[in-house]
C-alpha positions in Angstrom: 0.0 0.0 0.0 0.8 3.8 -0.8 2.0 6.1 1.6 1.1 9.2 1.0 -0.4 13.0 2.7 -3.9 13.6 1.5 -2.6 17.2 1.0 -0.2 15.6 -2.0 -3.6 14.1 -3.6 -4.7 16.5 -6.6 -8.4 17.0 -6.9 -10.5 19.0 -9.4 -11.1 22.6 -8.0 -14.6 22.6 -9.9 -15.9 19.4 -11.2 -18.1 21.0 -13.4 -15.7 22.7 -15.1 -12.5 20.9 -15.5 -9.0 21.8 -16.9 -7.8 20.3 -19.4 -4.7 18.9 -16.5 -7.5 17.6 -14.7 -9.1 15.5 -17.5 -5.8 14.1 -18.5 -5.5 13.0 -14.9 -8.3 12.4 -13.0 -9.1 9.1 -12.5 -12.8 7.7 -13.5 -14.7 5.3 -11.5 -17.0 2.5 -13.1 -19.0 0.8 -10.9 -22.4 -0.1 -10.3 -24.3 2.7 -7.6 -26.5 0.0 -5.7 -24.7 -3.7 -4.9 -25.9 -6.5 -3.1 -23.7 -6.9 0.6 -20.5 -9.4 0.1 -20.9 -10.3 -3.5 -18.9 -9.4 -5.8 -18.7 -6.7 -8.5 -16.6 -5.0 -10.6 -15.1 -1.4 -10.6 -13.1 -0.5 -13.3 -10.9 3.0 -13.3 -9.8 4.6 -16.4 -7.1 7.3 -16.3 -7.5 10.0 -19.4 -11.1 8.6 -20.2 -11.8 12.8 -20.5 -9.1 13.9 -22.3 -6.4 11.1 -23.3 -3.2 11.2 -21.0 0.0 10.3 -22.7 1.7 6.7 -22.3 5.3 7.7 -23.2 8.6 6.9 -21.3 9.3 10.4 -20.4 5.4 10.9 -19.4 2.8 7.9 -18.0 0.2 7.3 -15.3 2.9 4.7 -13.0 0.0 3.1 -10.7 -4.1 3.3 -10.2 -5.3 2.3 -6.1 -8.9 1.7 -5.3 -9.8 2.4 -1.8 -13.1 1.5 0.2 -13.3 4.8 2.4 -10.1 4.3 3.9 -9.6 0.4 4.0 -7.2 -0.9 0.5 -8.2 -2.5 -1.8 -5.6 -3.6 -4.3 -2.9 -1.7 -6.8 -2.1 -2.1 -10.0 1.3 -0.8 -11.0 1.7 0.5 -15.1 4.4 0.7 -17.4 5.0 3.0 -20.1 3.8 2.4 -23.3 3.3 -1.5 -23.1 0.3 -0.9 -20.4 -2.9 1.5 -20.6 -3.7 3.1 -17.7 -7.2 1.6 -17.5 -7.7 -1.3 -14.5 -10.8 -3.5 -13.4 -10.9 -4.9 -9.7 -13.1 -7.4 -8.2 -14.8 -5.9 -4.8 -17.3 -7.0 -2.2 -18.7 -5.0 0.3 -20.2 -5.2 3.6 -22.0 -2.0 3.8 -22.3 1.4 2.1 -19.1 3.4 0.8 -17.1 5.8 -0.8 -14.5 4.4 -3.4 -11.4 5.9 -4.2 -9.1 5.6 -7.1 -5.9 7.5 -6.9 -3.2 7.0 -9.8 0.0 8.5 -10.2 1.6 10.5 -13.3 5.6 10.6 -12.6 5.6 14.1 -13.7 1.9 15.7 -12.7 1.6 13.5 -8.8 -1.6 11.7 -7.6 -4.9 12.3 -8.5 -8.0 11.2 -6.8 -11.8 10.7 -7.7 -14.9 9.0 -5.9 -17.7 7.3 -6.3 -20.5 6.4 -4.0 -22.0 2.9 -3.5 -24.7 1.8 -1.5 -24.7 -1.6 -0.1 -27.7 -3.4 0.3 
């Protein structure tokens, strides 16, 4: 698992009006909104889904984390140009959330984006 401050995470100022930065690198969250308690689903995260992000050796997302509120999930590391920066977990939950995906661009830092899923 990352360590990392939450004041390093980058965040959209206004989600409704995004820079182009922020579409390059914010990270978006596929997942279904309502799930049935401890059965599994899928959440895929796509980084550059808005506005492609490069995949280049001098420029590429490095790692995408998915996070249950606080609790880790799992981490899939990238590589440049061989990988897309584009990852699909298996998750079960117990009760009601907030996921997180946070991926990392070696030159732009971490980026973070949420969904909400309700458990039932």
């Amino acid at each position: 698992m990352t360590e990392f401050s939450l004041k390093s995470i980058n965040r959209p100022g206004d989600p409704e009006n995004l820079s182009d930065l922020e579409k390059k690198h914010l990270p978006v969250l596929y997942a279904p909104e309502v799930v049935k308690a401890n059965e599994a689903f899928s959440v895929t995260v796509k980084v550059g889904e808005l506005l492609k992000h490069p995949n280049e050796y001098g420029h590429f997302i490095q790692w995408i984390e998915l996070y249950a509120g606080e609790a880790f999930i799992g981490r899939a590391d990238l590589s440049p140009v061989k990988s897309e920066p584009e990852v699909t977990f298996k998750v079960s939950l117990d009760g009601s959330t907030t996921l997180r995906a946070i991926e990392s661009c070696n030159l732009h830092g971490m980026w973070e984006n949420t969904s909400e899923i309700r458990v039932e």
